[in-house]
HTML snippet that shows the backbone in 3Dmol.js (N, CA, C, O; Angstrom):
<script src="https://3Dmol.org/build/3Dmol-min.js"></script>
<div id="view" style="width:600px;height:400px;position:relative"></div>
<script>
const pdb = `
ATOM      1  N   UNK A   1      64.369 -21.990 177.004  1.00  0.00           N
ATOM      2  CA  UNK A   1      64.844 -23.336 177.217  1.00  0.00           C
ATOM      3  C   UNK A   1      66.353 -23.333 177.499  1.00  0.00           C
ATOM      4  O   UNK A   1      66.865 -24.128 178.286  1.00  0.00           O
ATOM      5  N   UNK A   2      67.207 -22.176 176.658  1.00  0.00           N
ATOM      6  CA  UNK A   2      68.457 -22.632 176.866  1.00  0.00           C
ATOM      7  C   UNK A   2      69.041 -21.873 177.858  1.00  0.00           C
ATOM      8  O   UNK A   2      70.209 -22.043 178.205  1.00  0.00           O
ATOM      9  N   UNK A   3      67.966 -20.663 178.560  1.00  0.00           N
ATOM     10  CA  UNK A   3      68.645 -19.949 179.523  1.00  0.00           C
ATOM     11  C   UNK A   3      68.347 -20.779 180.811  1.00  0.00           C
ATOM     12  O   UNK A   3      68.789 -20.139 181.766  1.00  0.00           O
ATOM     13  N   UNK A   4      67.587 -22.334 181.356  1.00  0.00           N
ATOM     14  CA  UNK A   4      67.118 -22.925 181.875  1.00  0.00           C
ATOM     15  C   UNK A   4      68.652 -23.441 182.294  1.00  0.00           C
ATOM     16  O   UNK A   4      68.755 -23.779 183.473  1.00  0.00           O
ATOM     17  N   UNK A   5      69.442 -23.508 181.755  1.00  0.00           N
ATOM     18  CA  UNK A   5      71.082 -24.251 181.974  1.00  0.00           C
ATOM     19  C   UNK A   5      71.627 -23.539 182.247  1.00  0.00           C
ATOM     20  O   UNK A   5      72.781 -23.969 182.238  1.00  0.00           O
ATOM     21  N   UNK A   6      71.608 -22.283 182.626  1.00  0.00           N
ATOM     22  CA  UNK A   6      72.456 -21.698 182.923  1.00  0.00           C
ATOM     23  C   UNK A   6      72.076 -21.132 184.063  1.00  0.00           C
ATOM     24  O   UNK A   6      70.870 -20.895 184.127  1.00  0.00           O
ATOM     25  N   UNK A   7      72.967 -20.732 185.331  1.00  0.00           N
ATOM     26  CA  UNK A   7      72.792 -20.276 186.751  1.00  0.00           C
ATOM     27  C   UNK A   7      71.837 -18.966 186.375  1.00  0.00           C
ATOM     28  O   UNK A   7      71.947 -18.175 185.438  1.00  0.00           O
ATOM     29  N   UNK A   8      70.900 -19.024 187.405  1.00  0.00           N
ATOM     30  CA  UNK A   8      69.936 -17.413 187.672  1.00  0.00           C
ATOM     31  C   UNK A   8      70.744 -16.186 187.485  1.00  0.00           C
ATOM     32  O   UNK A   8      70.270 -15.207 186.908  1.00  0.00           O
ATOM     33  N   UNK A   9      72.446 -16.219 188.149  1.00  0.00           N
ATOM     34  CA  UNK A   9      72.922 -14.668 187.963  1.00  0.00           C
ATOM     35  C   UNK A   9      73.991 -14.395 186.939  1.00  0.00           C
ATOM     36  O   UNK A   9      74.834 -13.500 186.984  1.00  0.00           O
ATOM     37  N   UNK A  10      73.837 -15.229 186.090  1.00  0.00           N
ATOM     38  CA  UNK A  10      74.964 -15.447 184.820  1.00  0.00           C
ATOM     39  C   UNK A  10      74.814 -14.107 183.984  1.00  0.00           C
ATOM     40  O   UNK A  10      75.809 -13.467 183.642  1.00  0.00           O
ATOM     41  N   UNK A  11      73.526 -13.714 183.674  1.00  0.00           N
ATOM     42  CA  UNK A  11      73.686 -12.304 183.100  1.00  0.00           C
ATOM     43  C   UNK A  11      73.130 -11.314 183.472  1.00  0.00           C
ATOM     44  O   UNK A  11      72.628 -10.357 182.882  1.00  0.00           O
ATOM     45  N   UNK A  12      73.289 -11.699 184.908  1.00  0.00           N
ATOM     46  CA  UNK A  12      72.470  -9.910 185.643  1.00  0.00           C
ATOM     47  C   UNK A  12      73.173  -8.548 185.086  1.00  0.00           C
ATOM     48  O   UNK A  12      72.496  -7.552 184.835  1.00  0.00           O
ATOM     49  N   UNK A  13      74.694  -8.588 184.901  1.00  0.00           N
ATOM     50  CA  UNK A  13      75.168  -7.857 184.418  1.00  0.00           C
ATOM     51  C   UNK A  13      74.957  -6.687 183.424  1.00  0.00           C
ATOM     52  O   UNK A  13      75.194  -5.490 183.589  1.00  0.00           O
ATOM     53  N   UNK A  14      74.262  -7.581 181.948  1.00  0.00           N
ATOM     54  CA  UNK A  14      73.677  -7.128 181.139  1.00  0.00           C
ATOM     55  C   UNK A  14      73.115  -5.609 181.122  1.00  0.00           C
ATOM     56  O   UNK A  14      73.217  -4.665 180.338  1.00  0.00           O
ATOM     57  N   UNK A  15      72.324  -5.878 182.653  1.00  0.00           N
ATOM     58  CA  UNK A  15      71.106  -4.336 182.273  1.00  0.00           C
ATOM     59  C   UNK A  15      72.325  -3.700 182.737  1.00  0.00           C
ATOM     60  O   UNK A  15      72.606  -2.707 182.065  1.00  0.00           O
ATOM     61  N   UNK A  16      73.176  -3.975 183.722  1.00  0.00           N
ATOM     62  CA  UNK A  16      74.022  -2.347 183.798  1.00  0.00           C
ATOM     63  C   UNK A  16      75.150  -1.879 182.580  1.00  0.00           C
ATOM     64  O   UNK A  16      75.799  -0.838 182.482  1.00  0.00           O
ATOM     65  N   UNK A  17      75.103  -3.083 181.705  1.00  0.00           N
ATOM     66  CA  UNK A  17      75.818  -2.264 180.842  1.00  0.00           C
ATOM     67  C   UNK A  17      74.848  -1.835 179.250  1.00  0.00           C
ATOM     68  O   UNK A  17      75.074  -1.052 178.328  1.00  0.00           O
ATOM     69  N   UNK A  18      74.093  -2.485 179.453  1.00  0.00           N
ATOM     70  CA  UNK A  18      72.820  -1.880 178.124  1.00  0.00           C
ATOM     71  C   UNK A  18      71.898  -0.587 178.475  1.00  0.00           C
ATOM     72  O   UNK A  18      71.391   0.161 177.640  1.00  0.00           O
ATOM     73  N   UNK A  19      71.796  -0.489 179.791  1.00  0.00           N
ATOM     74  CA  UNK A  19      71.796   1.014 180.222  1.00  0.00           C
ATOM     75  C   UNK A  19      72.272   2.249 179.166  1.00  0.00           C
ATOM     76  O   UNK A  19      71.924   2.744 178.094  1.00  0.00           O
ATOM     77  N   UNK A  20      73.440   2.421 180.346  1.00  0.00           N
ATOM     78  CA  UNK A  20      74.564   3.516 179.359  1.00  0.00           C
ATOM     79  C   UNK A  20      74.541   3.250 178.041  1.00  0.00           C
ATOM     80  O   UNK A  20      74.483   4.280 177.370  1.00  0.00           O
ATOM     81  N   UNK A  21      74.567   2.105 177.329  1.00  0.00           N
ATOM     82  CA  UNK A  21      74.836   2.521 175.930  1.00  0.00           C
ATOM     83  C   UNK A  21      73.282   2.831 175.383  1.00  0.00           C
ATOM     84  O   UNK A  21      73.123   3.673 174.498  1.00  0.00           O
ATOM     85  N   UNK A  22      72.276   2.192 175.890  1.00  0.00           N
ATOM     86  CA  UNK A  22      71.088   2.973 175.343  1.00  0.00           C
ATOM     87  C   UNK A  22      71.097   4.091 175.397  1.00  0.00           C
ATOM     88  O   UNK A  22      70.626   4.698 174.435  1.00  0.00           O
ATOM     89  N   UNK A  23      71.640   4.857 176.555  1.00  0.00           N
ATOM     90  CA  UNK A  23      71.313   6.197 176.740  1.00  0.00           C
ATOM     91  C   UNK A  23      72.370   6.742 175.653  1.00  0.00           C
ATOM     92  O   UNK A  23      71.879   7.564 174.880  1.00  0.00           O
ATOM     93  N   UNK A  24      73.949   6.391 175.416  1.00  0.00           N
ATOM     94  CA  UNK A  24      74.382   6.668 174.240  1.00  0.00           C
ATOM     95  C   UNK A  24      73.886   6.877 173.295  1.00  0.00           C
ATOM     96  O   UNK A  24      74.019   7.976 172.757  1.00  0.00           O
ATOM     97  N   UNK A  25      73.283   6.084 172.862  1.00  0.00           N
ATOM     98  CA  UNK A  25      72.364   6.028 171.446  1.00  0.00           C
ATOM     99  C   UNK A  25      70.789   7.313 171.246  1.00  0.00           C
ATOM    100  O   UNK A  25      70.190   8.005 170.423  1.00  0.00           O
ATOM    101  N   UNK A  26      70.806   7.042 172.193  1.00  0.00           N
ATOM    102  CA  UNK A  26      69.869   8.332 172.284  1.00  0.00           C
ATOM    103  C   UNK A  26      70.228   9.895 172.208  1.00  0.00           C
ATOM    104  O   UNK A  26      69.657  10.951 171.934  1.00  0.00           O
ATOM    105  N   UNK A  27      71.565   9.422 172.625  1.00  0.00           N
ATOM    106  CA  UNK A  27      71.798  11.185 172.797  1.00  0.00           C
ATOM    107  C   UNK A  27      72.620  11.126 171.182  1.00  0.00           C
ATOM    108  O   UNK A  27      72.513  12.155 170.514  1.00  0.00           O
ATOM    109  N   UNK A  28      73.218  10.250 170.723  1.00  0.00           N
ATOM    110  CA  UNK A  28      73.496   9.871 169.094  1.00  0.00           C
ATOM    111  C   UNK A  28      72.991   9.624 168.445  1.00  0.00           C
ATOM    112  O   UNK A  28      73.563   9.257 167.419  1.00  0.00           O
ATOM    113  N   UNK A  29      72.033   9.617 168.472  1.00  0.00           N
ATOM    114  CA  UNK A  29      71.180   9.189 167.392  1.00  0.00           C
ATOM    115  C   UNK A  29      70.641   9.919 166.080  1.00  0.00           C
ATOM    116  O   UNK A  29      70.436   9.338 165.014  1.00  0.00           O
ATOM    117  N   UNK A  30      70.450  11.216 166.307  1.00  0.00           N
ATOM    118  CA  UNK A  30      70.411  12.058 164.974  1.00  0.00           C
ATOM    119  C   UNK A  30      72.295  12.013 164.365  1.00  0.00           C
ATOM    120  O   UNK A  30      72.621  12.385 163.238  1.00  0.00           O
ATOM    121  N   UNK A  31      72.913  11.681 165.020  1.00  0.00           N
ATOM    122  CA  UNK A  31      74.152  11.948 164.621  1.00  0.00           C
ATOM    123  C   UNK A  31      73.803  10.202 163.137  1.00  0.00           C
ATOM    124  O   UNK A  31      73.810  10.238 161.906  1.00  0.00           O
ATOM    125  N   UNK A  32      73.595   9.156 163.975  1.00  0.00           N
ATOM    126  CA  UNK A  32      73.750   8.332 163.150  1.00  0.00           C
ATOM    127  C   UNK A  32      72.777   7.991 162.347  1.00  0.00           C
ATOM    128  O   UNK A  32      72.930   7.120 161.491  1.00  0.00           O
ATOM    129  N   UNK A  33      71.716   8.604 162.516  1.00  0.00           N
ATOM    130  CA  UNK A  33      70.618   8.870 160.686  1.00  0.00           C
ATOM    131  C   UNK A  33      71.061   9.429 159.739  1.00  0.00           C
ATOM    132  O   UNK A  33      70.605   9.160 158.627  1.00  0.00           O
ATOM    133  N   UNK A  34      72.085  10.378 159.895  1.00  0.00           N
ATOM    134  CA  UNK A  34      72.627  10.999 159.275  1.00  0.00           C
ATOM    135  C   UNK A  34      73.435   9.800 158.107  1.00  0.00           C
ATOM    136  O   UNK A  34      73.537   9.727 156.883  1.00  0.00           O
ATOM    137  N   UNK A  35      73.865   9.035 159.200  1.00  0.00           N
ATOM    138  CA  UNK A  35      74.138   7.898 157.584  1.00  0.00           C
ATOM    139  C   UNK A  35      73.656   6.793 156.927  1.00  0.00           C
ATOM    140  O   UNK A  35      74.071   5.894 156.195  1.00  0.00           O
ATOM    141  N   UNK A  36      72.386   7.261 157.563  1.00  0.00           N
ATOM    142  CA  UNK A  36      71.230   6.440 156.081  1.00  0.00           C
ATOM    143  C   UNK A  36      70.559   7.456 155.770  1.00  0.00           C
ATOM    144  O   UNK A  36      69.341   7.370 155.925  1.00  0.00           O
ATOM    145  N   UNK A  37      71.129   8.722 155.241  1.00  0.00           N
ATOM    146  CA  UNK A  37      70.619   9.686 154.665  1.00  0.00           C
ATOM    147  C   UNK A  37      69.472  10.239 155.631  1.00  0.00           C
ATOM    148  O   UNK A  37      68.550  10.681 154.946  1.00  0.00           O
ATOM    149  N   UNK A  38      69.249  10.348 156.895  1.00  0.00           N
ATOM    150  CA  UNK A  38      67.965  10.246 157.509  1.00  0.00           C
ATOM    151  C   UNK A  38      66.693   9.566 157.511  1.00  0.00           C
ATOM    152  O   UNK A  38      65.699  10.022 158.077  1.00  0.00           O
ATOM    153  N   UNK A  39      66.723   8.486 156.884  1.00  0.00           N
ATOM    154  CA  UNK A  39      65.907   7.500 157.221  1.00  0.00           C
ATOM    155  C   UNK A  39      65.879   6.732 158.750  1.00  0.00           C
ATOM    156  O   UNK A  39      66.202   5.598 159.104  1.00  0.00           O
ATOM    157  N   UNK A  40      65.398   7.773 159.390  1.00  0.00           N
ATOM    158  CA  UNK A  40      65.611   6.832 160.930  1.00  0.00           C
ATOM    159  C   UNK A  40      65.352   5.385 161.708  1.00  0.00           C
ATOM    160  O   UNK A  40      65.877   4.753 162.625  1.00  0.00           O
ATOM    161  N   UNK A  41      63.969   5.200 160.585  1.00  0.00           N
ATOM    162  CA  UNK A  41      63.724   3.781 160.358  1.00  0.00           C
ATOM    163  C   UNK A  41      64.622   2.617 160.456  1.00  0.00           C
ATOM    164  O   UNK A  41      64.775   1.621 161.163  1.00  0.00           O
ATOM    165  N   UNK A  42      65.304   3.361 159.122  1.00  0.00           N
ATOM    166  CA  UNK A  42      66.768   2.365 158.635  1.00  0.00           C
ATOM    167  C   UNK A  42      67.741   2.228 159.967  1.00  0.00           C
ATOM    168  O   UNK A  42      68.545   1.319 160.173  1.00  0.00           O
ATOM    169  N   UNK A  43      67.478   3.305 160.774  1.00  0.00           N
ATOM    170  CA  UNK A  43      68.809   3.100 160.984  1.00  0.00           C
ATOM    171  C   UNK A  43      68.362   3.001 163.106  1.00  0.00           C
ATOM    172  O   UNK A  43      69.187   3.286 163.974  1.00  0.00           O
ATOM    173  N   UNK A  44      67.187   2.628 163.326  1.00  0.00           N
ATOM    174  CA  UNK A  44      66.841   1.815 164.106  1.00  0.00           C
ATOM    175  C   UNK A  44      66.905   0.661 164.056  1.00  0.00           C
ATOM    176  O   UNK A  44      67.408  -0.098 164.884  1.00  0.00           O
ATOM    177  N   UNK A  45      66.369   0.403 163.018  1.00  0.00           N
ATOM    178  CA  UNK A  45      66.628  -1.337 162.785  1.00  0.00           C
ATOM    179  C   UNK A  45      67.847  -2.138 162.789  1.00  0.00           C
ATOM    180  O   UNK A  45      68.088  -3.337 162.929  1.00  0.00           O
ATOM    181  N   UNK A  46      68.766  -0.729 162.523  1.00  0.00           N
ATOM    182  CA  UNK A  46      70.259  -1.405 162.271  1.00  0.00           C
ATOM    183  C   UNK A  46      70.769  -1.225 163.469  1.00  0.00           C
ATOM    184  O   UNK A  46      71.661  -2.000 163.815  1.00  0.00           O
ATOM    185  N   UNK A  47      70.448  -0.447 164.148  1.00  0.00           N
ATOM    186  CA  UNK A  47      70.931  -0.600 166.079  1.00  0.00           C
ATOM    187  C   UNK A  47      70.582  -1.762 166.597  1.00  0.00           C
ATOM    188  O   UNK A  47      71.287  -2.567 167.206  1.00  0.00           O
ATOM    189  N   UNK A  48      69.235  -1.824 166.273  1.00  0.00           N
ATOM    190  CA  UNK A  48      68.243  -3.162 167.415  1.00  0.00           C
ATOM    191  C   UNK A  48      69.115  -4.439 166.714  1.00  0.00           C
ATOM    192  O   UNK A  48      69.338  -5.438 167.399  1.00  0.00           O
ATOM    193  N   UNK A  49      69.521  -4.368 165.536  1.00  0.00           N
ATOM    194  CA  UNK A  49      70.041  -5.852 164.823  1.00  0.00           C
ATOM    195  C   UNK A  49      71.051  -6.068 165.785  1.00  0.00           C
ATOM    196  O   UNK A  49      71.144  -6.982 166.604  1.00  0.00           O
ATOM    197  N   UNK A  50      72.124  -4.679 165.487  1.00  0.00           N
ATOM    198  CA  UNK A  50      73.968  -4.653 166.140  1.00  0.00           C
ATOM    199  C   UNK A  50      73.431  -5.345 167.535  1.00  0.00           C
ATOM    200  O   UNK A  50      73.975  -6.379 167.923  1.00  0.00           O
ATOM    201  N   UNK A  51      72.302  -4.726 168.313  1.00  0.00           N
ATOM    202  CA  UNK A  51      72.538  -4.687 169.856  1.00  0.00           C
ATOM    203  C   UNK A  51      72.088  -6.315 170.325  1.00  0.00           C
ATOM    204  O   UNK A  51      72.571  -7.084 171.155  1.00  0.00           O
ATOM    205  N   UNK A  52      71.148  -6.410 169.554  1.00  0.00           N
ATOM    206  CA  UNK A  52      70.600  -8.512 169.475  1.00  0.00           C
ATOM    207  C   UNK A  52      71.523  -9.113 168.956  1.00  0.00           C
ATOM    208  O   UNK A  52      71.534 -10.259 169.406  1.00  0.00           O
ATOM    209  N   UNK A  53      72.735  -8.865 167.859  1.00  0.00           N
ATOM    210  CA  UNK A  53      73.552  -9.836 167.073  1.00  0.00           C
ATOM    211  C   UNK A  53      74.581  -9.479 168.663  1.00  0.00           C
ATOM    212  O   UNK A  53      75.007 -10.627 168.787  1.00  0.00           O
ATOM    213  N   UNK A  54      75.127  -8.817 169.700  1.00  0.00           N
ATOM    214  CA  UNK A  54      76.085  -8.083 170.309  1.00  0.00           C
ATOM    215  C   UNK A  54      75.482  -9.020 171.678  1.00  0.00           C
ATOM    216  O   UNK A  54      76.275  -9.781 172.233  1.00  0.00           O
ATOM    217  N   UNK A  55      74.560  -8.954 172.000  1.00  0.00           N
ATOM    218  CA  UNK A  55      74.069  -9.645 173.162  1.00  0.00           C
ATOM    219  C   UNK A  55      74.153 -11.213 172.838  1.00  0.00           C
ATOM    220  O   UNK A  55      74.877 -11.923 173.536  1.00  0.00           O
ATOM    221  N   UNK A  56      73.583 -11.627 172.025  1.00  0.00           N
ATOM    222  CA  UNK A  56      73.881 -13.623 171.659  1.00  0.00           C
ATOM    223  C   UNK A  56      75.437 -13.934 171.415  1.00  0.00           C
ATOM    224  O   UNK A  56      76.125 -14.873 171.817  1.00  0.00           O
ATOM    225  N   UNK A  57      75.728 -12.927 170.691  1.00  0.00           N
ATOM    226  CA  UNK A  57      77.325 -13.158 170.437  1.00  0.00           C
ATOM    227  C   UNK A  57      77.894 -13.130 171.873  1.00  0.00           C
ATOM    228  O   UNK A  57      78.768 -13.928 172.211  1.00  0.00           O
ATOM    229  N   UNK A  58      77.363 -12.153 172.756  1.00  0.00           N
ATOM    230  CA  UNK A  58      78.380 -12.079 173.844  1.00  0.00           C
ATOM    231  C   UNK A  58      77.433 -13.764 175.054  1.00  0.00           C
ATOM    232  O   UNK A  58      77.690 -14.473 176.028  1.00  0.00           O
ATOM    233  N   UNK A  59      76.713 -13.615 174.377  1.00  0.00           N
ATOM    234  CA  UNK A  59      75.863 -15.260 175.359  1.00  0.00           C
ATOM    235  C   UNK A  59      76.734 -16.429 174.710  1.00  0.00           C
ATOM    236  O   UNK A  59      77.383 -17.132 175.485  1.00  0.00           O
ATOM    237  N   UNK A  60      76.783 -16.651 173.524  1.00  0.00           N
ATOM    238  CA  UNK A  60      77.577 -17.658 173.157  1.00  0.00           C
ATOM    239  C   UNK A  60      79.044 -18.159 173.701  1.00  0.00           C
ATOM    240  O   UNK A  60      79.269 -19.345 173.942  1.00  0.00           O
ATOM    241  N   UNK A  61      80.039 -17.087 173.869  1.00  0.00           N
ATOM    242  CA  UNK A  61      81.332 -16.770 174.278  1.00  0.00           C
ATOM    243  C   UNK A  61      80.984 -17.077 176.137  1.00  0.00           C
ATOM    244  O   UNK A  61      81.837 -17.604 176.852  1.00  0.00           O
ATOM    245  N   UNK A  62      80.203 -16.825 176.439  1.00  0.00           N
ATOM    246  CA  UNK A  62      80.358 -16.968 177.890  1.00  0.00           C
ATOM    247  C   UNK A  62      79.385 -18.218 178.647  1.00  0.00           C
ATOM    248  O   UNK A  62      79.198 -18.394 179.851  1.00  0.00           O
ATOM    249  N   UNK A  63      78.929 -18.888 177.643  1.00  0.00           N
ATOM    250  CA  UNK A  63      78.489 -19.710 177.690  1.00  0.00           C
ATOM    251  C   UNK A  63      79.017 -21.056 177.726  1.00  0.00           C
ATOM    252  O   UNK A  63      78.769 -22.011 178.462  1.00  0.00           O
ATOM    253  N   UNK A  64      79.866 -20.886 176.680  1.00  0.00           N
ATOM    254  CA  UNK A  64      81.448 -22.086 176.293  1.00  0.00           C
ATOM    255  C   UNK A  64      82.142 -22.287 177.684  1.00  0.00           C
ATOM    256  O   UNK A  64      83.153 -22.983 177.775  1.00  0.00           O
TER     257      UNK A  64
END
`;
const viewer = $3Dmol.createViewer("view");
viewer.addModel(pdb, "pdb");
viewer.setStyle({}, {cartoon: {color: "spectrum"}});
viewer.zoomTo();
viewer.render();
</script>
């Protein structure tokens, strides 16, 4: 509904920069289980949160 207000190419952008950092994260990623003790679980969930709280945050700001 609320992406309905906003122009079709307002965040084409997005995939080229969530690209590269996915692929970051992939190639980091045993690096950063390492600090939830290796619970990789944990520490997926805490990427997917950062990268959804990182994307609305950056929709809000450019939205204004």
């Amino acid at each position: 509904m609320a992406a309905s207000k906003l122009p079709g190419d307002k965040f084409i952008w997005t995939g080229f920069a969530l690209a590269p950092l996915l692929i970051l994260l992939e190639v980091f990623f045993k690096h950063f289980v390492a600090l939830f003790g290796g619970n990789a679980n944990a520490a997926r969930f805490t990427l997917a949160g950062a990268i959804v709280l990182g994307f609305y945050g950056t929709w809000f700001v450019v939205r204004s």
